[in-house]
C-alpha positions as CSV (number, residue, x, y, z in Angstrom):
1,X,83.5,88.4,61.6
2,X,83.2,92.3,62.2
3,X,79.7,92.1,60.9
4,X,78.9,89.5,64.1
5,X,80.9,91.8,66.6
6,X,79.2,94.7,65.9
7,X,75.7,93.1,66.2
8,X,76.5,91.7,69.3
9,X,77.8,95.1,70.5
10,X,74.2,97.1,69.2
11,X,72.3,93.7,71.3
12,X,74.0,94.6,74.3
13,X,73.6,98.5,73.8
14,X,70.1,97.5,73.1
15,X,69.7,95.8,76.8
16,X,71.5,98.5,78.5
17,X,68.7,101.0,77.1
18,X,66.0,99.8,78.4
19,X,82.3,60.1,89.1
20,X,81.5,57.1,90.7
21,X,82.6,53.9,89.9
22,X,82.3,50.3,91.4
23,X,84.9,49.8,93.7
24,X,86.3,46.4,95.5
25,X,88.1,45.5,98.6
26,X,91.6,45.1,97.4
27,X,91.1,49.1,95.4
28,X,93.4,51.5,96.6
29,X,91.5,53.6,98.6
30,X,90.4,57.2,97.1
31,X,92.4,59.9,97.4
32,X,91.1,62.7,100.0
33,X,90.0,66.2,98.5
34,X,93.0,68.9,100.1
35,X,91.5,72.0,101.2
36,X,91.4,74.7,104.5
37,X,88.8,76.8,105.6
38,X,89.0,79.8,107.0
39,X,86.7,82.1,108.7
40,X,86.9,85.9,108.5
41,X,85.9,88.2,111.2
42,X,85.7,91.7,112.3
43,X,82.1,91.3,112.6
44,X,81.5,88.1,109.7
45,X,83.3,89.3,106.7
46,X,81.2,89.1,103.2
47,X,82.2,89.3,100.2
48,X,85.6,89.5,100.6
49,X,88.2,88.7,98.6
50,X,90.5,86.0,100.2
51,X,93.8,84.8,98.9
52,X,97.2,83.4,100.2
53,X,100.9,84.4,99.1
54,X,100.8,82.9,96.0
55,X,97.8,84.4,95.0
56,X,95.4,82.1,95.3
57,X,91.9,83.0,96.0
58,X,89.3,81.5,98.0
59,X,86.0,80.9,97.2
60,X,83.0,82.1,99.8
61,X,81.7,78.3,101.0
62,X,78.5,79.2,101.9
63,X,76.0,82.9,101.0
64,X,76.2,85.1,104.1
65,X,78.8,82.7,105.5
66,X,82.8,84.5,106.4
67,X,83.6,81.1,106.1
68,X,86.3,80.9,102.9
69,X,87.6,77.3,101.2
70,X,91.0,77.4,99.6
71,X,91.5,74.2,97.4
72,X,94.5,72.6,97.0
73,X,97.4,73.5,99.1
74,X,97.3,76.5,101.1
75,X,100.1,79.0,101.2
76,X,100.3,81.8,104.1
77,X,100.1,84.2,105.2
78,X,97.2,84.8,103.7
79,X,95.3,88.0,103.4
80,X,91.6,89.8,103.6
81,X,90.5,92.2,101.5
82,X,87.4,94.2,100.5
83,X,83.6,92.9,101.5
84,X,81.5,94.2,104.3
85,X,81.0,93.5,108.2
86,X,77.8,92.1,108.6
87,X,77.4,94.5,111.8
88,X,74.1,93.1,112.7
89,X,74.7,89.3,111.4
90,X,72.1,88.5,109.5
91,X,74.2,86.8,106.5
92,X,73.1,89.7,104.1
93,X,75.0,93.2,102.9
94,X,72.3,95.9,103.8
95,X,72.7,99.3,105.0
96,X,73.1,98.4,108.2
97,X,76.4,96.6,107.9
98,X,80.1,98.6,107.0
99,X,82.7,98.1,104.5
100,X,86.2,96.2,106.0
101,X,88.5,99.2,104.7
102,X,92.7,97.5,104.4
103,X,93.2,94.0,104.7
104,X,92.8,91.5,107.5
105,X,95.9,88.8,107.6
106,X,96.8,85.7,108.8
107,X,100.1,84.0,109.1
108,X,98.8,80.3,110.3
109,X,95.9,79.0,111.1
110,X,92.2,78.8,110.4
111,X,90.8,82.4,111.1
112,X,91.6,85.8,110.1
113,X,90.7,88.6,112.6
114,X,92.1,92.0,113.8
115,X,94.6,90.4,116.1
116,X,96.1,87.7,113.8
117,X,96.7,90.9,111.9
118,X,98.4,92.6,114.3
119,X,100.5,89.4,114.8
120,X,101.2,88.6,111.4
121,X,102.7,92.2,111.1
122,X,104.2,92.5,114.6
123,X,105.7,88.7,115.4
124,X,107.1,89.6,118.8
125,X,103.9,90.7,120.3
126,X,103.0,86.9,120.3
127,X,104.7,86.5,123.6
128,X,102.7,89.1,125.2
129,X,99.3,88.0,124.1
130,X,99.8,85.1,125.7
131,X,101.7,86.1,128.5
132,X,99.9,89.5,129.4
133,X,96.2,88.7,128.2
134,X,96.1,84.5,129.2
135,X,95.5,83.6,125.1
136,X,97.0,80.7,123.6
137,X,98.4,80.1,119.9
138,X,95.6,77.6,119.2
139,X,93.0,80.0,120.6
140,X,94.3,82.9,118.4
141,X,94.6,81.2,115.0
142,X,91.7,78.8,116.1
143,X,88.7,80.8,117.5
144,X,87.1,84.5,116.2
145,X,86.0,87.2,118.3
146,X,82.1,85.7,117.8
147,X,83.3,82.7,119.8
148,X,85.7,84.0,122.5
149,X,85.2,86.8,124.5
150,X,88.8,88.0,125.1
151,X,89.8,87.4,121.7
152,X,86.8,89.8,120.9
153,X,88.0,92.4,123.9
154,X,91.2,92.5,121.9
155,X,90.1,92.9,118.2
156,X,87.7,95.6,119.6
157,X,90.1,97.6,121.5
158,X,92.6,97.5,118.7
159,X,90.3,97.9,115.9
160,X,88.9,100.9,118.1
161,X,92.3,102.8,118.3
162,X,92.8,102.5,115.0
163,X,89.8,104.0,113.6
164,X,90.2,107.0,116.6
165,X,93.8,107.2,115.2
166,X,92.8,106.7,111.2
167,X,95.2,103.9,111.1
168,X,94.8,100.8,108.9
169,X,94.9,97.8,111.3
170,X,97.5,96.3,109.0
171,X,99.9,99.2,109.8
172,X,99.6,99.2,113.7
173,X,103.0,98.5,115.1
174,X,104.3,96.9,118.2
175,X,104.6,100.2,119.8
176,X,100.9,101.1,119.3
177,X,99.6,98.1,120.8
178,X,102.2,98.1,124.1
179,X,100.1,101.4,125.1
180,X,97.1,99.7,125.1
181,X,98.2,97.2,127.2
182,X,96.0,98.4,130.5
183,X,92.7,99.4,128.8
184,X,93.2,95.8,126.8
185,X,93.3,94.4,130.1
186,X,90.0,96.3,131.2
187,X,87.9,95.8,128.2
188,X,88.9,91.8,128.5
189,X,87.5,91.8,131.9
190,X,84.6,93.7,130.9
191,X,83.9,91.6,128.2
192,X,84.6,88.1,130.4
193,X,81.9,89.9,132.9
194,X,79.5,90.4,130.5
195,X,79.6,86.7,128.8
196,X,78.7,85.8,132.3
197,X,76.0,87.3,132.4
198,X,74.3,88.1,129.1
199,X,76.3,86.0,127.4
200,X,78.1,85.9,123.7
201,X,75.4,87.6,122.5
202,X,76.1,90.9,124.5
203,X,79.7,91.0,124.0
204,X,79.0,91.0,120.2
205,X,76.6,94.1,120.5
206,X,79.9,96.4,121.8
207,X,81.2,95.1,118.8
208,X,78.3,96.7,116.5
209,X,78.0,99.5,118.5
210,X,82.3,100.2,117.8
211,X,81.2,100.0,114.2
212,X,78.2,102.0,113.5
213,X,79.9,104.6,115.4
214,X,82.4,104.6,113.0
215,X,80.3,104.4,110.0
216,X,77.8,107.5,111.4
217,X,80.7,109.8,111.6
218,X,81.5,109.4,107.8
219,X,78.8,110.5,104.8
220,X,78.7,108.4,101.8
221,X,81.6,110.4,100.0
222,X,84.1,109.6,102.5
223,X,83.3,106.1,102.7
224,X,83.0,105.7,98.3
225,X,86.3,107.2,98.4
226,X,87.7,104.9,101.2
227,X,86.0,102.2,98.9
228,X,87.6,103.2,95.9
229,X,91.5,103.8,97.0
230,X,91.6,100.0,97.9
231,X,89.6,98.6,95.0
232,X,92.6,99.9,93.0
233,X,94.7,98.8,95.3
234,X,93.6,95.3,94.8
235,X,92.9,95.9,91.4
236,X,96.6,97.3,90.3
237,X,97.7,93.6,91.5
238,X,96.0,91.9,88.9
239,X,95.4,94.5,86.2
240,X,98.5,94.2,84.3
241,X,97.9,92.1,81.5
242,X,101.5,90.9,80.6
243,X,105.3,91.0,82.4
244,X,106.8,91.6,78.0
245,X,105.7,94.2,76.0
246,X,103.0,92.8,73.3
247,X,105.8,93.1,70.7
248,X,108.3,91.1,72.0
249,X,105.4,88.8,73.1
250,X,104.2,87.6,69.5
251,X,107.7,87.6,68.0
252,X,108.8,84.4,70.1
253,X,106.7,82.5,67.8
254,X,106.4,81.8,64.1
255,X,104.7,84.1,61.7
256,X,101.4,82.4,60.1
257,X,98.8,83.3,57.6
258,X,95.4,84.6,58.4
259,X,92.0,84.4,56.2
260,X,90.3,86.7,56.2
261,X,87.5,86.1,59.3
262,X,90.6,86.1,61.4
263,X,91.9,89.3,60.0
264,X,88.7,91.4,60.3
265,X,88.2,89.6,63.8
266,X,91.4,91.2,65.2
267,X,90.6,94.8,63.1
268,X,87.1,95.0,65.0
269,X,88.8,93.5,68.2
270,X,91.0,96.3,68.3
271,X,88.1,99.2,67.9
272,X,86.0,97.0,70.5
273,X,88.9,97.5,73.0
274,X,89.3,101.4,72.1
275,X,85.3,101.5,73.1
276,X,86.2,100.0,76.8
277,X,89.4,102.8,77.2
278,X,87.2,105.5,75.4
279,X,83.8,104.9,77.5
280,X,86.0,104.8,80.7
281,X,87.8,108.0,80.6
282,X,84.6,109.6,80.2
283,X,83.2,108.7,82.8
284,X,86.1,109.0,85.2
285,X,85.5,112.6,84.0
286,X,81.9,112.4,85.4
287,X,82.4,110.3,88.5
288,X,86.2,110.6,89.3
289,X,85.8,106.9,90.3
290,X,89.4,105.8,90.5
291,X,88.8,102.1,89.1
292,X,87.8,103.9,85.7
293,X,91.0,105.2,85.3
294,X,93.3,102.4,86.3
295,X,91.0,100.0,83.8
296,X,90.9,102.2,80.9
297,X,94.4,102.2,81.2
298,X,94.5,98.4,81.1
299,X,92.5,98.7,78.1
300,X,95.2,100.9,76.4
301,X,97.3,97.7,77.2
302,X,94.6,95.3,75.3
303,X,94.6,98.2,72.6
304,X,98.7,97.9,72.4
305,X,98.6,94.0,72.4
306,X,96.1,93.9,69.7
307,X,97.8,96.5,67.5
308,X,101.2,94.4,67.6
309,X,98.9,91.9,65.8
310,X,97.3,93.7,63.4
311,X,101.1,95.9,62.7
312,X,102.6,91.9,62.5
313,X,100.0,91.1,59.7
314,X,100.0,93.9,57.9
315,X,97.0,94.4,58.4
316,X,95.5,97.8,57.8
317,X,93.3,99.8,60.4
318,X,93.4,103.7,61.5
319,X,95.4,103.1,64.8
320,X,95.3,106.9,65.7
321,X,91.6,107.2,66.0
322,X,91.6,110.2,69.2
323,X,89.4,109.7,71.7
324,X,85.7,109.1,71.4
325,X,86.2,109.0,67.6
326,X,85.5,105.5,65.8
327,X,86.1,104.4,62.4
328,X,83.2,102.1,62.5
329,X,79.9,104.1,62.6
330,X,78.3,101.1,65.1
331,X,81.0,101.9,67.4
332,X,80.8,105.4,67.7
333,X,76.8,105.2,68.3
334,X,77.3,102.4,71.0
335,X,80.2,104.7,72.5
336,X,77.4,107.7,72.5
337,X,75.1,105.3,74.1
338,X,77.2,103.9,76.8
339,X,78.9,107.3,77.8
340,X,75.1,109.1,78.3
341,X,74.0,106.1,79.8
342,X,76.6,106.0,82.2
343,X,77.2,109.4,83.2
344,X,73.2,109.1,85.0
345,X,75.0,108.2,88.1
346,X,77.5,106.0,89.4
347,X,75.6,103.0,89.8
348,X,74.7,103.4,86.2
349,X,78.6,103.6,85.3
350,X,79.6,100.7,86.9
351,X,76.8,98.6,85.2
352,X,77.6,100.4,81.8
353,X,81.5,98.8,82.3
354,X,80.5,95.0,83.4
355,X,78.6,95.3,80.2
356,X,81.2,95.9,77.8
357,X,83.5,93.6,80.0
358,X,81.1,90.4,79.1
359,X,80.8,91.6,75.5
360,X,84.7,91.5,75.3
361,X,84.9,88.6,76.8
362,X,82.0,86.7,74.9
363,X,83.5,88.1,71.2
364,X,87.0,86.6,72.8
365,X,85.4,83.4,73.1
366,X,84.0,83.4,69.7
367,X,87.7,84.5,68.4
368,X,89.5,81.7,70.3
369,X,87.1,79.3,68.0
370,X,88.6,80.7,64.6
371,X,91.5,78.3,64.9
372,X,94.0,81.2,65.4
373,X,97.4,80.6,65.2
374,X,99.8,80.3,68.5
375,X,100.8,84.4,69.2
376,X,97.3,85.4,68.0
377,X,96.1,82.7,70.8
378,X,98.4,84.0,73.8
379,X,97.5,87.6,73.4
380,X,93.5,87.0,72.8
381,X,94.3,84.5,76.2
382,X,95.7,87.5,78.2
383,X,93.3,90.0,76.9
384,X,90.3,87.5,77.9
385,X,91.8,87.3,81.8
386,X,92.3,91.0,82.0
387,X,88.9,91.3,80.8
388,X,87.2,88.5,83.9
389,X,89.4,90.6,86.4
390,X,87.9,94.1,85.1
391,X,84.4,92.3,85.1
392,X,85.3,91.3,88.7
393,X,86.0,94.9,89.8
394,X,83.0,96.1,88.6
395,X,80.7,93.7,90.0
396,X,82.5,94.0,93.5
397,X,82.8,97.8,93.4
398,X,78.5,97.7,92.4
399,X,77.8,95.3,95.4
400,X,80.1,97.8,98.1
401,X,78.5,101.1,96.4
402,X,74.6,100.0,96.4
403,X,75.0,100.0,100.3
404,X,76.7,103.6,100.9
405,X,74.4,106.1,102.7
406,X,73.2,109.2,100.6
C-alpha cells in the first residue's frame, strides 16, 4: 500500500513539472422534482457560491447564467458569496468584469440583489421601499436590477455609498439608507427617464460605469487581498473537519485488527497529509496568501485524526518529523518539488495545492476500498470532505485571481 501512494504521489509531481417505465391510466401520477431558482445580481453574479441557512448550496443552472437551482427544499435566508459581476454581460469572467466582495442575501423570494440585502438585514425599511420609492414585495423578491429600472436606481445608489464609504453592503443599516432617501428618489427618476428613452439597456451602462470606477481606483493587491479575507471567511465555515477531537472520535467504536496493507496505508496516509500542511506553510511564507494558512492548518487536523489511528493500533511511525523533513525519501523530493514549483508565483501555488488535494483525495478512495474497519472508515470519510472543500478553495480562489489586473 505505501509502495502505490508513493508512485501515485512521484506521477502527479511528474505532471506538475512539466428511468422510464411504461405507465397506465389508473398509475399514480409521478411525483414532481422540488426545486427554486434564484437569480443573482449586482451586475449577473458568476461563480458564486449560493447556499441557504442550512447550508445548502446551489448549483450554477446554466455557464455564464446568475441563475442558481437549489434542489430539494429551500431554506432562507439564503446568502451570496464570492464570484464576479459580469460588468459588461457577456456570460464570461474576463478582465473586464469585478469581483462581488461580502455577501448578497435574500430572506424570500426568487432573487438576490443589493436591496433584498439591505432588507434582509434591515426588516423595517420594507415599509419605506414601498411607501417612499412606489416598489412592491413581489417586485423586490421577484425582479433584478437588469429587469426594473427603479429596482436598479436603488441597488446602484446603495451599492454606490457603500463602496464611497468602504462599507460592505451586508453591514449598511437603517440609518445609512434613511439619508439617501432624496438622491434615491433622484437617481429613480433618472433611471425611469432614461428607460424611456434609451431603454434597459442604458440604465444598465450607469451600472457598469458605478463598477469599473470602483475597480480602476484599486491595483491588483488591494483587490487579491479583498479576495482573500473573504475566501477564508467562507472557507473557516466549512474547514473544520470534525465538532470531537479525533481521539474521542475512534474510541466510540470497537477496536479491530488491521493487516498489514491497511496498516502501511494509514503510516503513508499520515506523511501524505504532513506534505499538504508542510507545502502550505511554505508558501504562505512566499505569497502571504491567507487560504494557505487557514488550510495547512486543517491539514494539521487530518495529521491529528490520522495519528489517533496509527497511536490506537500501535502502529509505529516518527510522529515528530519538523517541518519540511520526511521519513520517506519520495516525500521529501516531491515536497522539494512542489514548494519550488509553487513559490514561481501565485497562480503557480494555487495549482501546486489543487494538486495534492486530488492526490489525497484519490489515495482516500483507494483506502476506503481496503475494507477498513468502522473508526478507520469515519475518519478517512471526514478527511476525504475536508479534502473536496480545500480542492474547492483552490479552484475558486485560481478562477477570481487569473482575472486581477497587474
Amino acid at each position: 500500500m505505501r509502495t502505490r501512494t508513493v508512485v501515485i504521489s512521484l506521477a502527479i509531481g511528474a505532471l506538475l513539472l512539466h428511468g422510464c417505465g411504461s405507465s397506465s391510466s389508473d398509475s399514480a401520477p409521478a411525483p414532481q422534482a422540488i426545486f427554486t431558482d434564484i437569480t443573482v445580481e449586482r451586475g449577473p453574479v458568476l461563480g458564486a457560491v449560493v447556499t441557504d441557512s442550512m447550508g445548502n448550496r446551489a448549483r450554477q443552472l446554466e455557464v455564464g447564467k446568475s441563475v442558481y437551482r437549489f434542489d430539494g427544499q429551500i431554506h432562507y435566508p439564503i446568502a451570496a458569496q464570492g464570484g464576479y459581476i459580469d460588468v459588461n454581460r457577456n456570460g464570461n469572467i474576463d478582465t473586464n468584469d469585478a469581483p462581488l466582495l461580502g455577501s448578497l442575501r435574500s430572506s424570500q423570494g426568487n432573487v438576490v440583489t443589493v436591496l433584498t440585502t439591505v432588507l434582509q438585514n434591515n426588516p423595517e425599511l420594507l415599509e419605506t421601499v414601498v411607501n417612499t420609492f412606489g416598489l412592491d414585495p413581489d417586485e423586490l423578491y421577484g425582479q433584478t436590477p437588469g429587469k426594473n429600472s427603479r429596482i436598479a436606481a436603488l441597488s446602484d445608489g446603495i451599492y454606490e455609498q457603500c463602496l464611497l464609504s468602504n462599507i460592505p453592503v451586508d453591514s449598511l443599516d437603517a440609518t445609512d439608507v434613511n439619508a439617501l432617501v432624496g438622491a434615491l428618489q433622484m437617481r429613480i427618476d433618472s433611471y425611469e427617464s432614461l428607460e424611456a428613452t434609451e431603454g434597459m439597456n442604458a440604465v444598465q451602462m450607469r451600472e457598469a460605469h458605478i463598477v469599473n470606477q470602483w475597480v480602476a481606483a484599486l491595483t491588483g493587491n488591494q483587490l487579491l487581498d479583498a479576495i482573500d479575507a473573504e475566501e477564508e471567511s467562507m472557507a473557516m465555515k466549512s474547514y473544520r473537519m470534525m465538532s470531537h477531537t479525533p481521539e474521542s472520535l475512534v474510541t466510540t467504536f470497537p477496536l479491530a485488527t488491521l493487516n498489514d496493507s491497511q496498516e502501511n496505508f494509514l503510516a503513508t496516509l499520515w506523511e501524505e497529509e504532513k506534505l499538504a500542511r508542510d507545502v502550505y506553510l511554505a508558501l504562505y511564507q512566499q505569497h502571504n496568501l491567507r487560504l494557505l494558512r487557514n488550510i495547512a492548518a486543517s491539514e494539521q487536523e487530518h495529521m491529528d485524526a490520522t495519528a489517533a489511528l496509527l497511536t490506537r493500533y500501535s502502529i509505529e511511525y516518527p510522529l515528530t518529523l519538523a517541518s519540511g523533513t520526511f521519513a520517506n525519501e519520495t516525500f521529501q523530493t516531491l515536497y522539494n518539488t512542489l514548494v519550488a514549483q509553487g513559490s514561481a508565483s501565485l497562480g503557480a501555488a494555487l495549482q501546486v495545492g489543487a494538486s495534492i488535494e486530488q492526490l489525497d483525495i484519490d489515495d482516500i478512495d483507494h483506502g476506503l476500498t481496503l475494507n477498513m474497519p468502522t473508526d478507520v472508515r469515519t475518519i478517512l470519510q471526514n478527511l476525504r470532505q475536508g479534502s473536496v472543500n480545500h480542492l474547492s478553495s483552490f479552484h475558486r480562489l485560481a478562477e477570481r485571481v487569473a482575472i486581477l489586473p497587474n
